[in-house]
C-alpha positions as CSV (number, residue, x, y, z in Angstrom):
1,X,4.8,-3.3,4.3
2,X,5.2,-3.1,8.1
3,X,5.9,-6.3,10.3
4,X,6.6,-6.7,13.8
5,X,8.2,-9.4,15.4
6,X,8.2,-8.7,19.3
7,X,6.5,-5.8,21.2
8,X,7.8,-5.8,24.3
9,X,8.9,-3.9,27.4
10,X,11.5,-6.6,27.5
11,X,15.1,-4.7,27.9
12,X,17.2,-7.7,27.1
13,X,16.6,-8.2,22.6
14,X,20.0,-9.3,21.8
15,X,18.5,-9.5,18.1
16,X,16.7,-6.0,18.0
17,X,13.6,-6.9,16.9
18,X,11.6,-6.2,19.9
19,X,9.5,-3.0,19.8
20,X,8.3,-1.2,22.9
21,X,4.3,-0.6,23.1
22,X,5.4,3.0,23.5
23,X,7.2,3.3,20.2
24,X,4.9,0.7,18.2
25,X,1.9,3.8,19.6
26,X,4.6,6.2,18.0
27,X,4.7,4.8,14.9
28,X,1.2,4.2,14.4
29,X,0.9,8.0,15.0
30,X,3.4,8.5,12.6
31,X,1.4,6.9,9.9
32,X,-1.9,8.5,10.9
33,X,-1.1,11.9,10.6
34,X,0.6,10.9,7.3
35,X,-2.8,9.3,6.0
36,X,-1.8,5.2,6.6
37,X,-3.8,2.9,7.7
38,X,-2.7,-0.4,8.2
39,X,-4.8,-3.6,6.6
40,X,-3.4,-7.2,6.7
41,X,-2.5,-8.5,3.9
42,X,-5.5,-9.9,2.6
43,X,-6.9,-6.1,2.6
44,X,-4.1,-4.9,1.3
45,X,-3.9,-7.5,-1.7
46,X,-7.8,-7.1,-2.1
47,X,-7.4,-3.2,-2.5
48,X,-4.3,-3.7,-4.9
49,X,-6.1,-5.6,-7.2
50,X,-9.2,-3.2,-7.3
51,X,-7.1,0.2,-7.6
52,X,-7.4,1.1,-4.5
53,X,-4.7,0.5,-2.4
54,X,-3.6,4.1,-2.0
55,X,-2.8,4.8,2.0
56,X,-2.6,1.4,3.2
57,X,0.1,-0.4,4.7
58,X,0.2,-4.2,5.4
């Protein structure tokens, strides 16, 4: 499971949980060139209870 609370160019996150839109494009990379896909949670749950949750992350 992935979540995100904040994506932001905002400097100031005194709780670091802000996310630039250059590193949230990163990490989506990441996961695509590793076969992820992200689904919300209703997908995800769907494909769980069918089998066929294999590659997704909610």
């Amino acid at each position: 499971m992935a979540m995100y609370h904040s994506v932001s160019d905002c400097p100031d996150d005194p709780y670091n949980v802000t996310v630039t839109p250059a590193r949230l494009d990163r990490q989506f990379a990441w996961m695509s060139s590793r076969g992820l896909r992200g689904v919300s949670m209703r997908e995800l749950l769907a494909a769980r209870a069918r089998g066929t949750e294999r590659g997704l992350v909610g």
